[in-house]
RODO-2510 file (C-alpha; in nm, 4 decimals, decimal comma):
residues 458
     n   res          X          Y          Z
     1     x     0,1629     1,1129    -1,3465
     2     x    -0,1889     0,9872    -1,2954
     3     x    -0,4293     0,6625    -1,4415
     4     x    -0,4205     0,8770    -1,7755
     5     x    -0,0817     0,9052    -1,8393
     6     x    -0,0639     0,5522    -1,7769
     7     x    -0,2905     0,4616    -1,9902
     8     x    -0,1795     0,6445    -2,2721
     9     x     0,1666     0,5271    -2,2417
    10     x     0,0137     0,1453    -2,2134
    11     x    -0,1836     0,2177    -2,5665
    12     x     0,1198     0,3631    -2,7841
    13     x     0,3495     0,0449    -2,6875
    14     x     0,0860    -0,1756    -2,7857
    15     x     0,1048     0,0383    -3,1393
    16     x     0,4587     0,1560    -3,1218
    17     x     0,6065     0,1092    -3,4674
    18     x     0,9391     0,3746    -3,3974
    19     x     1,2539     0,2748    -3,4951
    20     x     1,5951     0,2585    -3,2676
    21     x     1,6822     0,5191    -3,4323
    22     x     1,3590     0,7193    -3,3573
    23     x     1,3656     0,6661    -3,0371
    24     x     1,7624     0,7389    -2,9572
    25     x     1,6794     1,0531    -3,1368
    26     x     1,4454     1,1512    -2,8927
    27     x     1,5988     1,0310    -2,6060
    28     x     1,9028     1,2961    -2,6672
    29     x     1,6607     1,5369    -2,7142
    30     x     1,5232     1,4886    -2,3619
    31     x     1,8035     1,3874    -2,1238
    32     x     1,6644     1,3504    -1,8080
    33     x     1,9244     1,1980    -1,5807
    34     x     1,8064     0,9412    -1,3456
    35     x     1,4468     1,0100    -1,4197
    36     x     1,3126     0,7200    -1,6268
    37     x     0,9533     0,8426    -1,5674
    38     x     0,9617     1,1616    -1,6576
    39     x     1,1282     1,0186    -1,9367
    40     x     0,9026     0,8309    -2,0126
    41     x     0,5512     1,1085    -1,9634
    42     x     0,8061     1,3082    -2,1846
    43     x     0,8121     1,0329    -2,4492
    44     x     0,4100     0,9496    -2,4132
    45     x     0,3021     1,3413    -2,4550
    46     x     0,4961     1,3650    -2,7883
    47     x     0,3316     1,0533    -2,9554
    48     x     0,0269     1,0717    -2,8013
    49     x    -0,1898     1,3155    -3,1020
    50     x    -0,0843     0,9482    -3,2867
    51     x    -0,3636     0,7665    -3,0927
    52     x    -0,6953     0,7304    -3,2617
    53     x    -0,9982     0,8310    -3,0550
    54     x    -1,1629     0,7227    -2,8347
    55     x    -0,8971     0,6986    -2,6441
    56     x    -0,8876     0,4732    -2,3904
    57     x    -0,7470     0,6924    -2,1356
    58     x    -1,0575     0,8549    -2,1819
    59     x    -1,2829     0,5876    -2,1818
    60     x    -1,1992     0,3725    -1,9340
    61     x    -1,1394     0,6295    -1,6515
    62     x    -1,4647     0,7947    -1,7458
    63     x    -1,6842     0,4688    -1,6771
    64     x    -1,4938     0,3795    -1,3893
    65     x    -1,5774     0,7187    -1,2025
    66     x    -1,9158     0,6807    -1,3295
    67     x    -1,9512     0,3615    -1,1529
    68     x    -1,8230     0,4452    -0,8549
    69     x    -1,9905     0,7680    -0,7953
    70     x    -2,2852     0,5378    -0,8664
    71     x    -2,1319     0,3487    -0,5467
    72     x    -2,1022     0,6944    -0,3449
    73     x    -2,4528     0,7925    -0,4124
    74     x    -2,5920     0,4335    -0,3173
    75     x    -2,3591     0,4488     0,0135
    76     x    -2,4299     0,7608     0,1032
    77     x    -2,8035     0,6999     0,0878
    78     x    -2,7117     0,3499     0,2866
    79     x    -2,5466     0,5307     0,5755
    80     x    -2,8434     0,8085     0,6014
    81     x    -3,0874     0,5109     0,5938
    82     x    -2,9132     0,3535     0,8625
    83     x    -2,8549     0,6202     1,0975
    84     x    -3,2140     0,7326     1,0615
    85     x    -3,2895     0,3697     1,1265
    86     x    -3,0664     0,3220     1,4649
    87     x    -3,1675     0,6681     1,6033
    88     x    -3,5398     0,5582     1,5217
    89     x    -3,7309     0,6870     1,8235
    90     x    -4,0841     0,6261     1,8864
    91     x    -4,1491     0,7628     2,2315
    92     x    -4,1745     0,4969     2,4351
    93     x    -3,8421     0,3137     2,4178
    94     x    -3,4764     0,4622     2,4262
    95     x    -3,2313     0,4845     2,1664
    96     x    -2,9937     0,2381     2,2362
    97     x    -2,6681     0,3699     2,1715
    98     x    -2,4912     0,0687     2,1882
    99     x    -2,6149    -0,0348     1,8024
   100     x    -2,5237     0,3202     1,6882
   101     x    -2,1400     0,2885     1,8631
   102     x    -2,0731    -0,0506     1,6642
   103     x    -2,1551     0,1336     1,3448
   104     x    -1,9679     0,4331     1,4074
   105     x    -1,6909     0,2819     1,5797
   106     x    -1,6553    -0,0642     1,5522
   107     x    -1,7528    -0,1561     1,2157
   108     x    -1,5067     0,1335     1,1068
   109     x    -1,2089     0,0014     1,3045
   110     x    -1,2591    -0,3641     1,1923
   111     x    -1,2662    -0,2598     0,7815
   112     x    -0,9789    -0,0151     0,8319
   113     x    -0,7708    -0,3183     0,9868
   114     x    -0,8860    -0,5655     0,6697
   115     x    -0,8169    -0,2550     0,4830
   116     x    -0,4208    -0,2506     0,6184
   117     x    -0,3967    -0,5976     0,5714
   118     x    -0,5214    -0,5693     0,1999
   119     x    -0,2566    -0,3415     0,1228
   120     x     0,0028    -0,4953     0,2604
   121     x    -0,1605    -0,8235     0,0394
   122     x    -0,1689    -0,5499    -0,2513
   123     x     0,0927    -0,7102    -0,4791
   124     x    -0,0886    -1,0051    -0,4875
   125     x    -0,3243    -1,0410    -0,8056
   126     x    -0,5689    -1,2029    -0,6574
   127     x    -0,6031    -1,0922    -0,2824
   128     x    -0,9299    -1,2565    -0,0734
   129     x    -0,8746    -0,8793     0,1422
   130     x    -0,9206    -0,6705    -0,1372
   131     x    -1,1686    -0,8672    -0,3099
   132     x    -1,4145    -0,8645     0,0018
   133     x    -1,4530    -0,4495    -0,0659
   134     x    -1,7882    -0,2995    -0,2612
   135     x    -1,5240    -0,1466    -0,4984
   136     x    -1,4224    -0,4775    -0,6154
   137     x    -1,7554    -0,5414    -0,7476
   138     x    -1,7454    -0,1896    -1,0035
   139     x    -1,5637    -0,4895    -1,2300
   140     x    -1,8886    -0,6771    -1,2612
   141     x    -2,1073    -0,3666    -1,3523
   142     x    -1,8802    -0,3150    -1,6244
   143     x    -2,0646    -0,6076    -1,7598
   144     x    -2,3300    -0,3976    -1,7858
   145     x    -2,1816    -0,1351    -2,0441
   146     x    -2,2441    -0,1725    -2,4068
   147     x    -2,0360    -0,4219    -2,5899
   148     x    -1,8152    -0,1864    -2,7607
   149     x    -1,7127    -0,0165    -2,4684
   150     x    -1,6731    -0,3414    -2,2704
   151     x    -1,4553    -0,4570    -2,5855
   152     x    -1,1961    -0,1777    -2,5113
   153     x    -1,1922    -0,2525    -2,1175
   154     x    -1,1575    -0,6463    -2,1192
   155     x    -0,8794    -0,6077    -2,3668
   156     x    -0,6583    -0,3637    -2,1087
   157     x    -0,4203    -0,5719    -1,8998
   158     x    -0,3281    -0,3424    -1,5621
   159     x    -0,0695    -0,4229    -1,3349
   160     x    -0,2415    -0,6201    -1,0110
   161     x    -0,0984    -0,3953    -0,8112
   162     x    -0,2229    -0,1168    -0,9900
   163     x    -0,5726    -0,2548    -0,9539
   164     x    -0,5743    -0,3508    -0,6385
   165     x    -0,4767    -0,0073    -0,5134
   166     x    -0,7417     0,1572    -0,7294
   167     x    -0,9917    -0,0802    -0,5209
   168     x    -0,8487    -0,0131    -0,2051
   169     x    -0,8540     0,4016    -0,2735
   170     x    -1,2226     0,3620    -0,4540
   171     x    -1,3075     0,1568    -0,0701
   172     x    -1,1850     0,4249     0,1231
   173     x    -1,3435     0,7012    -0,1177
   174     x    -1,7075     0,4988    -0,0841
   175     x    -1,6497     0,4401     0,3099
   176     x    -1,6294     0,7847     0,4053
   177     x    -1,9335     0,9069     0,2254
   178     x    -2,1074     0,5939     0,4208
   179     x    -1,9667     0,7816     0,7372
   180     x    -2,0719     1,1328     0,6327
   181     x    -2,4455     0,9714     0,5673
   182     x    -2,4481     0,8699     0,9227
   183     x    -2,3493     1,2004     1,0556
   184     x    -2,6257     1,3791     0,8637
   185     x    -2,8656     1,1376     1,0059
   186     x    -2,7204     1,2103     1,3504
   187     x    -2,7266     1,5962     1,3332
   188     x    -3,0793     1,5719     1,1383
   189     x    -3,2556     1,3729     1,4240
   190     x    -3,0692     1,5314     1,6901
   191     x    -3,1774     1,8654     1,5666
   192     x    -3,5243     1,7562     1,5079
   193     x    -3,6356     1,5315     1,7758
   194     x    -3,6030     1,5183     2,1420
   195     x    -3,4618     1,1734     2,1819
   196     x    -3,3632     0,9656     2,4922
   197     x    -3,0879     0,7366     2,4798
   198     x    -2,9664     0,4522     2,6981
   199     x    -2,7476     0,1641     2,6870
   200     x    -2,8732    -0,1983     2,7291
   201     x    -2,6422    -0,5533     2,6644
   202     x    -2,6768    -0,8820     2,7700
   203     x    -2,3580    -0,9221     2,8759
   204     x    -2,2708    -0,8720     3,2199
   205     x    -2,1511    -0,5222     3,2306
   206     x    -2,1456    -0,2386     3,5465
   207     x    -2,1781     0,0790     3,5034
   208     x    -1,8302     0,1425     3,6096
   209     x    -1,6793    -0,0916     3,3686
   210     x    -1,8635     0,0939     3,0703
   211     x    -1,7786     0,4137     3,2348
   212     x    -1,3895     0,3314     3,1771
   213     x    -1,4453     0,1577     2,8511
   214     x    -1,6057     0,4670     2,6673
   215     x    -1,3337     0,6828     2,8634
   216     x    -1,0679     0,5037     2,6696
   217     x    -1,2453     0,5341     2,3516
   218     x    -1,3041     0,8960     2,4031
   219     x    -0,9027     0,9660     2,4718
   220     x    -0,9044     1,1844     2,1388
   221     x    -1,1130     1,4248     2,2167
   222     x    -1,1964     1,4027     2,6160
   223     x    -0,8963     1,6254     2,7144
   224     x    -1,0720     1,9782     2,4814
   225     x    -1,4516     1,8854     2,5147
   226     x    -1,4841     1,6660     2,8486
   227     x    -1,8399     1,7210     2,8129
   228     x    -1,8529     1,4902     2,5379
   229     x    -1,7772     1,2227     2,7597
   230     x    -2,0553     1,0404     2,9691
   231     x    -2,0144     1,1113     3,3370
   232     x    -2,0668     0,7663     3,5097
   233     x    -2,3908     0,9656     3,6891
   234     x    -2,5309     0,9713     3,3105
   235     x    -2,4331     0,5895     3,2189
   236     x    -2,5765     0,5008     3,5755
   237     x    -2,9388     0,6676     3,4902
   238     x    -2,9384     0,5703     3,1110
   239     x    -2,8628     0,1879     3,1741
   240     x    -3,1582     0,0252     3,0238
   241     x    -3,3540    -0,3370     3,1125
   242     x    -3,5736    -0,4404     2,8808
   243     x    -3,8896    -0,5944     3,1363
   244     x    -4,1857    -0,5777     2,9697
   245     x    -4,2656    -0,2581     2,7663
   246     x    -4,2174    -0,0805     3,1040
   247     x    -3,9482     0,1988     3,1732
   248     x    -3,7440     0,2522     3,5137
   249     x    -3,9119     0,5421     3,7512
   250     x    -3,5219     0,6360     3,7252
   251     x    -3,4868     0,6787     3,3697
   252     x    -3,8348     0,8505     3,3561
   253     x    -3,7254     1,1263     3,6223
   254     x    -3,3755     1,1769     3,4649
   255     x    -3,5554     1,2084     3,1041
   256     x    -3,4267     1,5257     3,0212
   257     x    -3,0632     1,3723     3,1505
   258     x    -3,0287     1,1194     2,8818
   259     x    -3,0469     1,3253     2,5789
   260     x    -2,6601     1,4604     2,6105
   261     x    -2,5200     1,1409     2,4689
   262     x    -2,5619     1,3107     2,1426
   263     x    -2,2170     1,4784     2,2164
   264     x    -2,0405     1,1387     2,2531
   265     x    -2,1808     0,9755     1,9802
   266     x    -2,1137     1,2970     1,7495
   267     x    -1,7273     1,3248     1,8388
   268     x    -1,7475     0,8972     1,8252
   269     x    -1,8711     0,9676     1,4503
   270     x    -1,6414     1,2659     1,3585
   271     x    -1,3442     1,0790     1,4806
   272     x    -1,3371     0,7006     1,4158
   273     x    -1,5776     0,6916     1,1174
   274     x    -1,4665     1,0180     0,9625
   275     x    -1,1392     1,1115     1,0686
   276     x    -0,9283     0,8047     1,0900
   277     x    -1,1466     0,7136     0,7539
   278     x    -1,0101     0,9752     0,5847
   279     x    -0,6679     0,9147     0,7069
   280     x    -0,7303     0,5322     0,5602
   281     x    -0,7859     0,7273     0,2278
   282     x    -0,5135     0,9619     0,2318
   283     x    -0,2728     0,6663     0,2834
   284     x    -0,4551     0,4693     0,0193
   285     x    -0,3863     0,7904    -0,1776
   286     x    -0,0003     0,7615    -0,1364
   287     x    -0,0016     0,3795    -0,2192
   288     x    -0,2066     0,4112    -0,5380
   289     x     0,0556     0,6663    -0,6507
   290     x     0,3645     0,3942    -0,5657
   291     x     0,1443     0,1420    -0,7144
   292     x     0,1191     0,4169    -1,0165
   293     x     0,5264     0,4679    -1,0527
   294     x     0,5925     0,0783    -1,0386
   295     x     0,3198     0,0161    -1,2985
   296     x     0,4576     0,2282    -1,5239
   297     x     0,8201     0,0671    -1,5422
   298     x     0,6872    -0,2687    -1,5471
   299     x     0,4369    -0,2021    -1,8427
   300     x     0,5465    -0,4369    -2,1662
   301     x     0,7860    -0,2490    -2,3531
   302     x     0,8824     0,0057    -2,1243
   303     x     1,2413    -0,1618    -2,0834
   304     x     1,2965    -0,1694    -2,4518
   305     x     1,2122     0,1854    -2,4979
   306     x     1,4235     0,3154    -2,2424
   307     x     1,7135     0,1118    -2,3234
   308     x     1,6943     0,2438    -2,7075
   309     x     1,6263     0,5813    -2,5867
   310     x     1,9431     0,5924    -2,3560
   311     x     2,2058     0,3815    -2,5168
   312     x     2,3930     0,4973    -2,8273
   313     x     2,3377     0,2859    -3,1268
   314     x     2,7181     0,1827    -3,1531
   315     x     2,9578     0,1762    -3,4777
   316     x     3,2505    -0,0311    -3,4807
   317     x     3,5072     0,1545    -3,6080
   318     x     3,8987     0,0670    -3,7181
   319     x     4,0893    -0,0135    -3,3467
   320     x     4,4558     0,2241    -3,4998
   321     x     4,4173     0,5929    -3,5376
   322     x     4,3197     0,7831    -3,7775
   323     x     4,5659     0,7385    -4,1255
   324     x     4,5974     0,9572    -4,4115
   325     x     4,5816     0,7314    -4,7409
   326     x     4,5440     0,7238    -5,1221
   327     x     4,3173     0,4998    -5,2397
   328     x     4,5167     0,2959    -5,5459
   329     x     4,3915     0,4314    -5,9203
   330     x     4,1676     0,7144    -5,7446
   331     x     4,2737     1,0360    -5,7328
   332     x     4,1168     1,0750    -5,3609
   333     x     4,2130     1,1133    -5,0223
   334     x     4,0879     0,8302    -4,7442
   335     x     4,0535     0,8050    -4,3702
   336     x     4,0304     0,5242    -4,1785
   337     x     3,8969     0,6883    -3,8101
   338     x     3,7030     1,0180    -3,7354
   339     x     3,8373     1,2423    -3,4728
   340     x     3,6241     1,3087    -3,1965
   341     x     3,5312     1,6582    -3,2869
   342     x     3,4639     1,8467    -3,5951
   343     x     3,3802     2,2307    -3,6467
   344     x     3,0449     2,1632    -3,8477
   345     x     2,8434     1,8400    -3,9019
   346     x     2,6068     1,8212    -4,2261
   347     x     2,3846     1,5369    -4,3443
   348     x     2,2864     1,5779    -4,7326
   349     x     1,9198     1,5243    -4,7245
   350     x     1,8964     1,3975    -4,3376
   351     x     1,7001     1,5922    -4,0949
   352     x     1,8620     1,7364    -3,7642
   353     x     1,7465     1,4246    -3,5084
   354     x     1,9073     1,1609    -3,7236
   355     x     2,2405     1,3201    -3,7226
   356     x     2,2165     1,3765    -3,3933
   357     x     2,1604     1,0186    -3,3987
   358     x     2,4699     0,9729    -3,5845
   359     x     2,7209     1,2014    -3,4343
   360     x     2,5882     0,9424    -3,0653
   361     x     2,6271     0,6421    -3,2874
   362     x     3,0093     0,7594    -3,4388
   363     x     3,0986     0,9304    -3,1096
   364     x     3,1401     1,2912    -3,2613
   365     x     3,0544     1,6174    -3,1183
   366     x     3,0108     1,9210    -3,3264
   367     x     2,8633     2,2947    -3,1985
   368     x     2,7184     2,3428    -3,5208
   369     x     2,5015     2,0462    -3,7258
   370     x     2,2913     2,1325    -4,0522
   371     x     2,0937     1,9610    -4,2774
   372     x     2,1786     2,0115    -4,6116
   373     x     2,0223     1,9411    -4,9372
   374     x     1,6619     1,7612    -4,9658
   375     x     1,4122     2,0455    -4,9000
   376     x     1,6263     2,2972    -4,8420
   377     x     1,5976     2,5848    -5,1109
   378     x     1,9700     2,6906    -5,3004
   379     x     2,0072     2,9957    -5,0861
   380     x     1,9323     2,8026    -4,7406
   381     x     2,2443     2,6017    -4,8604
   382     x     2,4216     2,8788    -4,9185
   383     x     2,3531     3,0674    -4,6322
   384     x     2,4770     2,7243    -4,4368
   385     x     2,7898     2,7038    -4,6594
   386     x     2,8600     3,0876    -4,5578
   387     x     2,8178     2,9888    -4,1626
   388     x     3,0775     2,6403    -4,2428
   389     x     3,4337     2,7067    -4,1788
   390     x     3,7273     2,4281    -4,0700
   391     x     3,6931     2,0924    -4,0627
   392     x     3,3346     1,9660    -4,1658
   393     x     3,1726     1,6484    -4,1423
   394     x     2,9401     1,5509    -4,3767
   395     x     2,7500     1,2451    -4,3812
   396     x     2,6081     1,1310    -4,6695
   397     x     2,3402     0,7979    -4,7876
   398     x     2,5599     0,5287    -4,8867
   399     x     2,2721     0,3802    -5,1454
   400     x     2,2019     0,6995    -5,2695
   401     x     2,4560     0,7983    -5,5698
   402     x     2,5894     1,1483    -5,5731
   403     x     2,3440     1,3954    -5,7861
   404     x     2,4667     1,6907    -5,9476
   405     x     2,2566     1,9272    -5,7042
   406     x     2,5382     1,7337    -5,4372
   407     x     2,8338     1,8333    -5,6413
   408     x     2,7373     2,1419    -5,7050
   409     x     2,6975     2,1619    -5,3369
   410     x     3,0168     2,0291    -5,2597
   411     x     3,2198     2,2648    -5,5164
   412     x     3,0667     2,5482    -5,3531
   413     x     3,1595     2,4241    -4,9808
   414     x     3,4956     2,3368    -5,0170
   415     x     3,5652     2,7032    -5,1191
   416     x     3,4748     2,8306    -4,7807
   417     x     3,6367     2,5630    -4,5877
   418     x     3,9776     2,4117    -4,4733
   419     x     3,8811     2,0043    -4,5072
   420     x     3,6059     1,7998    -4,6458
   421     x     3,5418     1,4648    -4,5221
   422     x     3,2390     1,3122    -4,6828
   423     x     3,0807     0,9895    -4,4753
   424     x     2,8516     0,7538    -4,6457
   425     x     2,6957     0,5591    -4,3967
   426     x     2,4424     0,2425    -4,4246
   427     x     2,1288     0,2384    -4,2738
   428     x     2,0535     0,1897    -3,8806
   429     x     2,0075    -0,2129    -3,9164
   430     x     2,3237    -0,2039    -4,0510
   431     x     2,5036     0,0102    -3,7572
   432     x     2,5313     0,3188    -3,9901
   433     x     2,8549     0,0599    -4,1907
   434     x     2,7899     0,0988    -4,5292
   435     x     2,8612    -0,1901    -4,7827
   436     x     3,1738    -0,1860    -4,9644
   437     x     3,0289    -0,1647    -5,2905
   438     x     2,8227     0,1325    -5,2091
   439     x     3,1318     0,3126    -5,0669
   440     x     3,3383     0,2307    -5,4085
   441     x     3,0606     0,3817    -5,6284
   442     x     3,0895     0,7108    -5,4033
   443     x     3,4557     0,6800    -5,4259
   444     x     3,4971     0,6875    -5,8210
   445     x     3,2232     0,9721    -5,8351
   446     x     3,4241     1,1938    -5,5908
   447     x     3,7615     1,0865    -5,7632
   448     x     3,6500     1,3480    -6,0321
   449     x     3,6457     1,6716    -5,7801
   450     x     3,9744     1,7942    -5,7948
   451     x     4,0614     1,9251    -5,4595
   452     x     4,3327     1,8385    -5,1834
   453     x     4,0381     1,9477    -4,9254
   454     x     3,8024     1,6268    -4,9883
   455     x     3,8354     1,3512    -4,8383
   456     x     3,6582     1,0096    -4,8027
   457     x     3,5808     0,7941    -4,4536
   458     x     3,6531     0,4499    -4,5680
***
């Protein structure tokens, strides 16, 4: 089950054309108990080949991962860019590591909080949360896209919850390569150059306040590798004033000192930009798929299907059992009920799904059903009439007047069988009832067989 399947299923209900009867016929030839979506992926891979191309399962998701790769590449670039720009060191000033913490930790925690309050706002078609991400905006560079394309996209109605969770996934998706740009830029430069770093605010904080603030925020990772946690010696020395364009004598005899904040801003990166990014995306992930399964039952015309694909196509049939009679001036014998179970089912001319159809529809089971007749050659009838014994059903098209080829048929079955009961039925508009009229001309045509084995459903 993915956007493709959906997609294609959302295309052939727009075009569906099947009949009840079509679809019943498929449906008990994949029961799937209590699993309306495999069901329905069942249904959707059959009648798929009837799609023209393009299709717009293919279309559509093609563009939007072009877009959004588009998206990764530019935010990827972005977060390089940026990390190369906060870790800019010239010589003469320190890095101050405060900027690079409220990219790496801050800004992450703040979007992954809009980011669980956008998806619990998911069901919502328009949602202010989910409309603030970059992924919201691939919409308007489908603009961009040639008309014909654009023709095929604007026309496709998805479920709002659908496409909200493909924003919030896509936001996750584009986040963390934002995050993996900044960790390049940090191993790059921290490979490269021999930087100093310090921390500098203008609000009024010791360095024993800062030292138990960036304890708590290194609680994930200070308990394995304690050295990537600043001792308060190393926030003490690296606290920066900005007086002039002139350093501390401190910070210029601990120089060498202030270069192992690398460690804390690494794990810093690795954990709350990457890890608990990729978490975001991984429950994004799970939600897309729900999103995915409720889209699919509330697509227009899913109900409908299922319905005709699961419940039998009902004939009304006489409320007293089952009565022997002679039908006045015809030499023929009439029932007025079929039993629930015959030893062989025909259909003269009707392929296997239809009577299977049929059989649902008149609540009759049989282990052996044939089609007879039609474009069958005179030895495939045979060969059926040799595997025919007992009681035999065989239904029959009520506007369709017995041919010879049928008689001939008939003659030949009813000398390898015990009992003959010959069905004409109506079409499926008409619940399989055939008009009376039709049923009298098959009646006077049959009157001519002579044999105590045929017999008539009236």
């Amino acid at each position: 089950m993915n956007l493709k399947s959906y997609l294609n299923l959302y295309e052939l209900l727009q075009n569906d054309i099947s009949t009840k009867e079509e679809r019943r016929a498929f449906g008990l030839s994949h029961i799937i108990d209590n699993k309306p979506i495999d069901q329905l992926m069942s249904w959707m891979q059959t009648h798929v080949k009837k799609l023209q191309s393009p299709l717009l399962s293919e279309t559509f998701p093609s563009y939007l991962y072009g877009v959004t790769m588009t998206l990764v590449i530019a935010t990827f670039v972005l977060g390089i860019v940026s990390g190369l720009a906060l870790l800019s060191y010239n010589g003469h000033e320190p890095v101050n590591v405060v900027y690079f913490m409220a990219i790496v930790i801050f800004l992450p925690l703040f979007t992954m909080i809009l980011t669980l309050m956008s998806m619990l706002k998911a069901h919502r078609s328009k949602s202010v949360l989910v409309h603030l991400s970059p992924a919201y905006w691939i919409e308007s560079m489908m603009k961009l896209l040639p008309n014909t394309i654009q023709e095929n996209i604007v026309t496709l109605k998805i479920n709002p919850l659908l496409s909200n969770w493909i924003i919030i996934k896509r936001s996750q998706f584009i986040a963390l390569f934002f995050s993996l740009g900044l960790l390049l830029a940090l191993l790059a430069v921290v490979a490269t150059k021999d930087i100093a770093f310090a921390w500098s605010t203008t609000l009024q904080v010791t360095p024993e306040v800062f030292y138990k603030y960036l304890n708590v925020l290194a609680v994930p990772w200070r308990e394995f590798v304690p050295t990537a946690v600043p001792s308060l010696e190393l926030i003490e020395q690296s606290q920066y004033f900005r007086l002039g364009d002139k350093l501390s004598e401190e910070m210029i005899d601990n120089a060498s000192k202030l270069g192992e904040w690398w460690k804390f801003l690494l794990f810093s990166t690795l954990f709350y930009a990457l890890f608990l990014r990729f978490i975001m995306y991984l429950i994004s992930a799970l939600g897309y798929r729900y999103a995915l399964k409720k889209s699919f039952m509330s697509l227009e015309g899913v109900n409908s299907l299922l319905h005709d694909m699961n419940e039998p196509i009902i004939s009304t049939h006489a409320s007293r059992e089952e009565s022997i009679s002679y039908i006045p001036n015809k030499d023929i014998q009439g029932i007025r009920k079929l039993d629930t179970s015959y030893d062989v089912v025909q259909g003269w001319a009707m392929p296997l799904t239809q009577l299977s159809v049929l059989n649902d529809s008149m609540q009759v089971i049989s282990p052996n059903i044939f089609e007879v007749g039609g474009g069958n050659t005179l030895e495939e009838d045979s060969e059926i009439v040799h595997k025919s014994d007992g009681e035999v059903l065989l239904y029959v098209k009520a506007w369709e007047p017995p041919t010879m080829d049928f008689l001939d048929y008939l003659d030949e079955l009813m000398q390898s069988v015990d009992k003959v009961i010959i069905y004409p039925v109506g079409t499926q508009d008409e619940s399989y009832q055939a008009k009376e009229r039709l049923v009298d001309i098959w009646v006077r045509k049959l009157s001519l067989v002579d044999s105590k084995k045929l017999w008539v459903k009236l």
